[in-house]
C-alpha positions in Angstrom: -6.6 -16.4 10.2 -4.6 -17.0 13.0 -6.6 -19.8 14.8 -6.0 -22.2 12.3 -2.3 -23.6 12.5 -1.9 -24.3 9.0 -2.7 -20.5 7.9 -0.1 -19.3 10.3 2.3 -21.7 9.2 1.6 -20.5 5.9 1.9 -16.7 7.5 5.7 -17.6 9.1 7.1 -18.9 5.5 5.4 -15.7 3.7 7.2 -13.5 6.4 10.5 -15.9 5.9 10.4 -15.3 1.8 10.6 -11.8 1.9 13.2 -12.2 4.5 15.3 -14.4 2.0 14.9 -12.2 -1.1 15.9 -9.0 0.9 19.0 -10.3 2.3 20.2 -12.8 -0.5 23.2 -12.1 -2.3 22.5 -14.0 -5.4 19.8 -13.9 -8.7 18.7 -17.2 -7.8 18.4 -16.4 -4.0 16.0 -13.3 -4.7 14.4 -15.5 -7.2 13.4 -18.1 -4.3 12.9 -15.9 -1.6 10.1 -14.3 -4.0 8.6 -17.7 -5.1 8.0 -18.6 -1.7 6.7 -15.8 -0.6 3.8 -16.2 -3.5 3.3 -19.7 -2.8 2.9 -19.1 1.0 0.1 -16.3 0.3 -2.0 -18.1 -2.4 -3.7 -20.3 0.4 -3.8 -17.3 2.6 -5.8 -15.7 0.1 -8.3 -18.9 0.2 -11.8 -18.3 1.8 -14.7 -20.6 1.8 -17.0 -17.7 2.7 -16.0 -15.4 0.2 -16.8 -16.4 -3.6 -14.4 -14.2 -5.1 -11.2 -15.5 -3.4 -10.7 -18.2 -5.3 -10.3 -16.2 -8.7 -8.8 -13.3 -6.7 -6.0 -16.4 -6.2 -6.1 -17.3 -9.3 -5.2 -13.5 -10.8 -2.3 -13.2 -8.1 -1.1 -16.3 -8.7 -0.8 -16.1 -12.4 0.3 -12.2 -12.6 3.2 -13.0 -9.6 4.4 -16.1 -11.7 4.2 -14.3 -15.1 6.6 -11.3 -13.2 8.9 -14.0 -11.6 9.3 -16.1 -15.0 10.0 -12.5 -16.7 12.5 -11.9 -13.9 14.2 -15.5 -14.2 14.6 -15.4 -18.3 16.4 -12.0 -17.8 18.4 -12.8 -15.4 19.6 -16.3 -17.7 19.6 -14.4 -20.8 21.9 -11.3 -19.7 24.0 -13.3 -17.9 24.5 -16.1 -21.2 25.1 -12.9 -23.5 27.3 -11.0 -20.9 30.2 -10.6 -23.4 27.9 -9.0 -26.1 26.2 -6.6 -24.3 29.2 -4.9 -22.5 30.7 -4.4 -25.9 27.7 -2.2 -27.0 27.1 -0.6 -23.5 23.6 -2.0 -23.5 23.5 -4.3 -20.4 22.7 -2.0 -17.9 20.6 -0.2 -19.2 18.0 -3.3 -21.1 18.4 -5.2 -17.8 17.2 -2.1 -15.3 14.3 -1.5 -17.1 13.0 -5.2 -17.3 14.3 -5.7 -13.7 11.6 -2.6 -12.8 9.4 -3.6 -14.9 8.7 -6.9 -13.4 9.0 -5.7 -9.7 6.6 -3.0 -10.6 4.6 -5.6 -11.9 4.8 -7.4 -8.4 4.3 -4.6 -6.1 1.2 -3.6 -8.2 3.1 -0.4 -9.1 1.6 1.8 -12.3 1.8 1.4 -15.3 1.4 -2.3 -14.3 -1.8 -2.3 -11.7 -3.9 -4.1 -13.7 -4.5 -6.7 -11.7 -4.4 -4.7 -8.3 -7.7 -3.2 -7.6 -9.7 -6.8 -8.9 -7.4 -8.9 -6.1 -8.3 -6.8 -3.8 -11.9 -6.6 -4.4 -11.7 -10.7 -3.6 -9.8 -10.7 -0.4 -10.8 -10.6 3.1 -9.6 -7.3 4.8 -6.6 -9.3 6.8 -5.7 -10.3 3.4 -6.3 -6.9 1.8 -4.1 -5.3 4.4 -1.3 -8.2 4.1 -1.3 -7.4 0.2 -1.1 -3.4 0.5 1.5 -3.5 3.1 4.3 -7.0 4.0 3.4 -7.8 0.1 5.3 -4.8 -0.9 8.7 -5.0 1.3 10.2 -7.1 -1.0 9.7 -5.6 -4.6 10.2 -2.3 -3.8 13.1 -3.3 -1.8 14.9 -4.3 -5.1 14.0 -1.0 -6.8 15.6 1.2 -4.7 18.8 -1.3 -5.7 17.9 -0.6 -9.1 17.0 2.6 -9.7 16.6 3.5 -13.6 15.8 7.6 -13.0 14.0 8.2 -16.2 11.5 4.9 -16.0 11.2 5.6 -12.3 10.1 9.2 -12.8 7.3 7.9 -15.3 6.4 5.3 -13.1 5.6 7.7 -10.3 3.5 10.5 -12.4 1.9 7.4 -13.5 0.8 5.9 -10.1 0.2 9.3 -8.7 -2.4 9.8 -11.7 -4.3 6.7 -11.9 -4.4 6.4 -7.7 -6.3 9.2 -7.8 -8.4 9.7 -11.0 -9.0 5.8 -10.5 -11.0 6.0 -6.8 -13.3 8.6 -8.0 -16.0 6.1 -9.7 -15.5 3.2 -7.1 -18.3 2.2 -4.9 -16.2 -0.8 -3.0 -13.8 0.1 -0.3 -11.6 -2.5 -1.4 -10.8 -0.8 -4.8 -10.3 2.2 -3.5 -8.1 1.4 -0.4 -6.3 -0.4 -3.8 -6.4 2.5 -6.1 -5.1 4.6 -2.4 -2.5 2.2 -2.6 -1.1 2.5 -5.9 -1.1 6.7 -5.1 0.7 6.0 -1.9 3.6 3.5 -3.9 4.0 6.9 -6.1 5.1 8.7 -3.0 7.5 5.5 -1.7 9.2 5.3 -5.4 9.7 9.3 -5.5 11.3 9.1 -1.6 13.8 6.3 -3.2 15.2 9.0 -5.5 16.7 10.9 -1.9 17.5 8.2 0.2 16.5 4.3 0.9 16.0 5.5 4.5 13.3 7.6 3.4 10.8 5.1 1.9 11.5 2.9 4.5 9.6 5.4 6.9 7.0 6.6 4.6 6.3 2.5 4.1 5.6 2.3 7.8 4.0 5.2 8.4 1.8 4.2 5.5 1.6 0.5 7.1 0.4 1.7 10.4 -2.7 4.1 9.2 -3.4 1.4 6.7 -4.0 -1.0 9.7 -5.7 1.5 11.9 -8.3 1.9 8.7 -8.8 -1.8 7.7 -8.8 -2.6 11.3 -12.1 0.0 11.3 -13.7 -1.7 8.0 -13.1 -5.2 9.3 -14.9 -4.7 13.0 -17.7 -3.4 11.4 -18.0 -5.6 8.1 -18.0 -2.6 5.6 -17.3 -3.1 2.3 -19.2 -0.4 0.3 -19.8 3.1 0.4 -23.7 2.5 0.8 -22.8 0.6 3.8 -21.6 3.6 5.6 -24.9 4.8 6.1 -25.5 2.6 9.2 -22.6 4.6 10.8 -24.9 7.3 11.2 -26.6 5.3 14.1 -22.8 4.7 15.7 -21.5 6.9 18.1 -19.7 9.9 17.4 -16.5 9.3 18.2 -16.6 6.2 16.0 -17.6 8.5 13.4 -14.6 10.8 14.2 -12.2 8.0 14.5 -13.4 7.0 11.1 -13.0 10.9 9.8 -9.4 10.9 11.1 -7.6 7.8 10.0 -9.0 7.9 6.3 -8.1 12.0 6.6 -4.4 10.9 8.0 -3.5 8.5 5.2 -4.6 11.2 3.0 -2.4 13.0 4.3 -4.1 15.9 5.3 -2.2 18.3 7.7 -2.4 18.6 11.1 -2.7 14.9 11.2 -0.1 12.3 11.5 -0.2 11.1 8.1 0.8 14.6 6.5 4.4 13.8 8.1 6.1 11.4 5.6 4.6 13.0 3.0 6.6 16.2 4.5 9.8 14.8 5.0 9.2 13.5 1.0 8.5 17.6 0.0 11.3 18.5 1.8 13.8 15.8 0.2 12.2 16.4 -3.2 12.6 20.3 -2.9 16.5 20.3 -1.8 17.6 17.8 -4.8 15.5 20.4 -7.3 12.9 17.7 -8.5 9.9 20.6 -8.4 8.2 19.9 -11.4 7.8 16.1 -9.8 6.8 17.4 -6.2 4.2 19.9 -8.1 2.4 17.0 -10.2 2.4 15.1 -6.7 1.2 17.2 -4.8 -1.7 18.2 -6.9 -2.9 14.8 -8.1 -2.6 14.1 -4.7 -5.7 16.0 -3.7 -8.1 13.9 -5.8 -7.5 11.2 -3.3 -8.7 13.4 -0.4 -11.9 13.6 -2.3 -12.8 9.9 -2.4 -11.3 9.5 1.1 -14.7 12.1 2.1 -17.0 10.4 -0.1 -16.6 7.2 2.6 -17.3 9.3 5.7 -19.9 12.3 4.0 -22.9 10.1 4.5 -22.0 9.7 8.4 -21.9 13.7 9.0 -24.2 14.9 6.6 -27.0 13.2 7.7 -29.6 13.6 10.8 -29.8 10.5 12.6 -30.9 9.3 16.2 -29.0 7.4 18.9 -29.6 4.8 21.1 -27.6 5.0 24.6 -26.7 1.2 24.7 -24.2 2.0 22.1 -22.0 3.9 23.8 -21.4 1.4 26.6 -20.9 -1.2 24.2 -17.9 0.3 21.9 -16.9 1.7 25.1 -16.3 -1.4 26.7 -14.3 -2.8 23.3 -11.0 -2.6 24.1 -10.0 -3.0 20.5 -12.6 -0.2 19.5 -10.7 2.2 22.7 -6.9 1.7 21.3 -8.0 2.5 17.5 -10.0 5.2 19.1 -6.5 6.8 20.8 -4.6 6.1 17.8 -7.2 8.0 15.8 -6.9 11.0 18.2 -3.2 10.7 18.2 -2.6 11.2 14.5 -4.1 15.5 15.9 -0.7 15.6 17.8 1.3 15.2 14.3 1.7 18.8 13.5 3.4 18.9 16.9 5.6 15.2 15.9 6.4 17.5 12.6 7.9 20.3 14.5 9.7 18.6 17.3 11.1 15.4 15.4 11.7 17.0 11.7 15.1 19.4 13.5 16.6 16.1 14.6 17.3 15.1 10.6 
């Protein structure tokens, strides 16, 4: 992506979009910063060696602009009919819950993921990670401006559901880093309800195991389940690396990924929202279960190993950082305890 000028000229004015929309001060300012930023990704999401890209494209392209027209005609038609609605106490209200709805709609959020998971399935894994993470600033930046509690609590039971029940029957990683996606924007919307400070580290603790788990898929060109079966002739510690990072944005405890979703209990718990934290928790789960279903086939089968293996991923020095930060996410039962007093 990056050694062609032109895609990372494309890649500065994505990065300058959501720049614009986050610190605008004006409708039509947020409306351009979010224009740009979807005409700045559509030839991102071009590939000539991958057939699905270019209707990928064309799905993003058309959901993003039906979302921003949505957002434009509300923003003209509240603010022609000002007068009227004041009088009847309606504004507010009408306009937060279209406002929502179309930055849901953006972000990919549920009940509006439709077009998610079948994007994803069509992008390269750069794209894929671009989409799940820098993709998501912006939109759910303007939630947390607008926060409607009532649609925002049925919003979250709703992407904490379908995250999880929708992995189960997936076979490409794709969908179900999407459908992992969509369970993990649950958890960001629900850490809006305590503070903006929150979500903001849950988003980049979730931004940095997503990379650390793309970045695995990507070196070694998986893109289905069956395709983990030729990690059974890897080396171990691949396989462990594997095992940790998809178990740490699960967020499985002791690992690093279990923190954010910690400091989210704990902010949940002391504003009395238990019901919520108990349907999170437990739908939760079901996305450990698909998380396993991508590394079972490398630890429950016998398999042989050849010796030039290890001096090849050895001598990767890619392979060797994800390896530490794979290892590092054991120490975050121990980043829990130290760091969590200081709040």
């Amino acid at each position: 992506m990056f050694k062609n000028p032109s895609k990372l000229l494309f890649l500065i004015t994505l990065i300058l979009g959501s720049i614009i929309t986050i610190s605008s001060t004006s409708w039509i300012g947020i409306w351009m910063g979010l224009e740009i930023n979807l005409l700045s990704f559509i030839p991102l999401m071009m590939n000539s060696n991958n057939l699905l890209s270019t209707e990928a494209s064309l799905k993003y392209f058309l959901t993003q602009a039906l979302a921003s027209a949505v957002l434009l005609f509300t923003i003209i038609f509240f603010m022609m009919n000002k007068e009227f609605f004041s009088q009847i106490n309606l504004k507010s209200y009408f306009f937060n819950i279209i406002f929502l709805s179309t930055l849901m709609l953006k972000s990919g959020s549920a009940p509006f993921h439709f077009w998610f998971p079948e994007v994803m399935e069509g992008l390269t894994w750069m794209n894929s990670l671009i989409l799940m993470t820098w993709q998501k600033i912006a939109p759910l930046m303007l939630i947390s401006y607008c926060i409607e509690m009532k649609f925002l609590i049925i919003s979250i039971i709703c992407c904490i559901l379908i995250g999880g029940l929708g992995g189960l029957n997936q076979t490409s990683l794709q969908k179900i880093m999407a459908y992992s996606s969509i369970n993990h924007l649950g958890w960001m919307l629900s850490s809006m309800i305590f503070s903006e400070a929150l979500w903001l580290t849950y988003f980049l603790f979730y931004s940095f195991l997503s990379m650390c788990v793309i970045s695995l898929f990507n070196m070694f060109n998986l893109n289905h389940i069956n395709q983990t079966f030729s990690l059974t002739k890897m080396n171990p510690v691949i396989k462990f690396s594997m095992f940790f990072s998809l178990m740490s944005l699960g967020g499985l405890p002791p690992f690093l990924g279990f923190f954010p979703k910690w400091l989210v209990i704990q902010a949940l718990s002391s504003i009395n929202q238990m019901f919520l934290l108990f349907l999170m928790v437990s739908l939760t789960l079901i996305t450990l279960f698909f998380y396993i279903r991508v590394c079972f086939s490398a630890f429950m089968l016998n398999y042989t190993e050849m010796l030039w293996n290890y001096s090849f991923y050895y001598k990767n020095f890619n392979m060797t950082i994800l390896l530490m930060i794979s290892f590092f996410s054991l120490f975050g039962l121990i980043l829990i305890s130290v760091i969590y007093p200081m709040f």
